[in-house]
Structure formats: C-alpha cells, structure tokens
N, C-alpha and C positions, 0 to 999 in steps of 0.2 A: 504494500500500500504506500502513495504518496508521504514522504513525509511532511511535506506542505499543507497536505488535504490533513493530516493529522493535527499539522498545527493550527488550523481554520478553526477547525471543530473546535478546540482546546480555548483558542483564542476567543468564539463567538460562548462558549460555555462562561468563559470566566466573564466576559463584559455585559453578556447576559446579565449573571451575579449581582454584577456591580448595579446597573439600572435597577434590577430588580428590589434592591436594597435601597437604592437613594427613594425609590420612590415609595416603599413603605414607612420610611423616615421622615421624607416631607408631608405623611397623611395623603397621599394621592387614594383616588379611590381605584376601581380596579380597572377602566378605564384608561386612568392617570397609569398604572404599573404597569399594564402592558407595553404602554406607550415609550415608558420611559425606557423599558426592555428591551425593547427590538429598535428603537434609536441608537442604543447605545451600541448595540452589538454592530446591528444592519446598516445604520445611516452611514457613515463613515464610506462604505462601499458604495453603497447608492449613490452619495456626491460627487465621488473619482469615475463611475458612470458615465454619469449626467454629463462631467468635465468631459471625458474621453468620446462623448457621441454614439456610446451606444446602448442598449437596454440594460439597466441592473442585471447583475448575478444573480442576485435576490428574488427577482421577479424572472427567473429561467430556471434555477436548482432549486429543487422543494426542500435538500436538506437542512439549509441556513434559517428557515422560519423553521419549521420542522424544530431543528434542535432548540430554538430558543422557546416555543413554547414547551417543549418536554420542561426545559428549566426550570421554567417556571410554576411547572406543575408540580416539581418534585421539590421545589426550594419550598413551595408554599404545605404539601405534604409535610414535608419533615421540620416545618415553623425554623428556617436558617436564618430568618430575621432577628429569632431572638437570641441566637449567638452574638457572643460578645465581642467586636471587633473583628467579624471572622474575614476582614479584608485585611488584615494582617497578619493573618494566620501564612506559615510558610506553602502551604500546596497553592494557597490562592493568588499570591506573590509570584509564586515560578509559573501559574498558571497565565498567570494578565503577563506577563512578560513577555512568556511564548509568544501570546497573542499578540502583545505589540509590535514585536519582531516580525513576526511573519506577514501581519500587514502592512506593514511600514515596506515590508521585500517587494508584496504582490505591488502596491500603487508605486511603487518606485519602478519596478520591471515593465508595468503596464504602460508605462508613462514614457519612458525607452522605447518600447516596443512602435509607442506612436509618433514617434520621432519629435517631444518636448525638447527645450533646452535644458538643462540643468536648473534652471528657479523652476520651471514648471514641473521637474520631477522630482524637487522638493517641497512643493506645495503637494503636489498631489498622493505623495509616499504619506506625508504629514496628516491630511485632511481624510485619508485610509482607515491610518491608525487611531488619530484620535476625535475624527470632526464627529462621529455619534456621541461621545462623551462630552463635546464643546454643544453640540447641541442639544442636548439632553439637559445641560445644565441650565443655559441661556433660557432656555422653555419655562424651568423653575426658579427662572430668576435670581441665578446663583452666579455668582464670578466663575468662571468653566476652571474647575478642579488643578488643571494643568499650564496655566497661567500664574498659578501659584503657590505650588504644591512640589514634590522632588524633584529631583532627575528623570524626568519621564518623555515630556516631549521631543528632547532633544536627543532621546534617543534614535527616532524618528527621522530626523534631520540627519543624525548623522549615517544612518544605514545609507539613506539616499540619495549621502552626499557620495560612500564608499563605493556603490554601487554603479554611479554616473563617472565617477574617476573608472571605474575597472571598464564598463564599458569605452569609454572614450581613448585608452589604451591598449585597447584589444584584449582584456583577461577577463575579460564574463565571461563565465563557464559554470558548471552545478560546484565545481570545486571551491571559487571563488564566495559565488551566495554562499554556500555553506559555511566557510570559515567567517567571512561576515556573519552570519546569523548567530553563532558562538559565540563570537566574540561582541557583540550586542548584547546576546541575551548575559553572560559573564557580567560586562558593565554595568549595566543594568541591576544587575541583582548584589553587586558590589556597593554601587551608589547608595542603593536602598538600605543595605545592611550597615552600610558608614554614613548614611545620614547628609549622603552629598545634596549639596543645593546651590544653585545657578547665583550669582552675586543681583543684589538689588540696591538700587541706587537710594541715598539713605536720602530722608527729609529731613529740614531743618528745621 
C-alpha cells in the first residue's frame, strides 16, 4: 500500500480530531461539529483544488469524507472530548504531524506538477496543510491556531521550499520526498518536544 495514501488517512484522522474537539469546546451544536470536522480535515484540499482548476479530491474519493465521519462517530462513541488535553497526548502529536507533512508534500508536488513558481508552490503546499484549520478557526472567530501557536506552519513552508529546490535541480525522485518527509516530520516533533517558537516582535 501507498505510503502516502497511508499518511492521508493518518493525517485526515488526526485533523478530523482536532475540529472535532475545537468544536465541542466552542458549544457548537452538531451542525457547528460536523462543520468544523470536515473543514479542518477536507478544506485545506479543497482550496489547492479550487487554486489548481480542477475538481476537489474530496468531491471524487469517497474515502476522505468516509473516514472523517467514521471519526467522528467513534470520537463521539467513546466521549474523546472529555479526555484531558488529549491533543497533546504523544500518538496525536506524531499523528497531526504525519498529516502535516504529507500534505504540505501532496500541495507542494501538485503545484510543481502545474508548473507554479516557487511563491505559488508555497502558498499552495501551505494552504494544503493548514488552510482547513485557518478556516475552521476564522468561522469561530478565533485568531487561526497557527498564527500563533508553535512550530507548525513553517513546517509547511519549509517542505515546499525543499521540494521546489530539489525539483529545480533535477533530484525529485520518491528518494528525495522521502528523506524530506523524515526529516520534516523529525523537526517537527523536535520543535514541539523543545518548545520551539518563531520570534515575535515585542510591543512597547
């Protein structure tokens, strides 16, 4: 099997999660939860879509809604809301990571693929990985998570920056994404566990 399609899965599981959790914490009704779910997971894709000109993934593979309502059946089965910070919990940490990484691959490759320049294959790598969680947030009227929160976005950035260097000197290859995707997902989980955080400019 893919190991990509493996990370998809992995990745739409855990961002699932995530939605599904913000939106039992903001009082959404069940409406409000769904919504929040499958933005977070699915939007993200849907945008680099849109961007790219051609039909959602989403709206062609049944298994990306598919898995995100299982999710959401079986989070709400087993009451995962009422775990205790279970977004810091370590499986759910390497889980969104996964995800961010392999999205952050797919909108970068896709983007390459349609011959962007370099800003457009970091926007669009970027708006992959995290525009369902930017827009999930913005909807509840929240500062979007990753504006100001750890090491996350720019991981993002930097996959699709590695990725548009390797192309443009001829080393895209499965060898190449892969050792990037390592070595992302490593930083990644490095930053989080050392508490890394991007400098912000102080007020006076």
């Amino acid at each position: 099997m893919d190991l990509f399609f493996i990370a998809d899965i992995i990745g739409i599981i855990a961002f699932t999660l995530s939605g599904y959790l913000v939106g039992i914490r903001n009082n959404l009704d069940l409406l409000g939860i769904l919504i929040a779910s499958f933005l977070t997971a699915l939007g993200g894709g849907i945008v680099r879509d849109v961007i790219l000109d051609t039909t959602p993934f989403t709206f062609r593979e049944y298994y990306p809604a598919t898995t995100v309502l299982i999710v959401i059946v079986l989070s709400s089965l087993f009451r995962l809301y009422k775990k205790e910070r279970i977004e810091r919990k370590l499986f759910f940490v390497i889980s969104d990571t996964i995800g961010l990484v392999a999205f952050s691959i797919t909108g970068a490759l896709l983007a390459l693929d349609a011959g962007f320049n370099i800003f457009g294959v970091v926007i669009v790598s970027f708006l992959t990985a995290v525009g369902g969680g930017l827009s999930r947030d913005i909807l509840i009227n929240k500062v979007p998570d990753v504006l100001v929160s750890d090491f996350y976005g720019s991981i993002a950035l930097l996959v699709a920056l590695l990725l548009a260097c390797c192309d443009s000197l001829g080393f895209l290859n499965e060898l190449s994404i892969f050792a990037i995707s390592v070595f992302a997902i490593a930083l990644r989980l490095v930053a989080y566990f050392k508490g890394w955080r991007l400098p912000k400019i102080a007020q006076d």
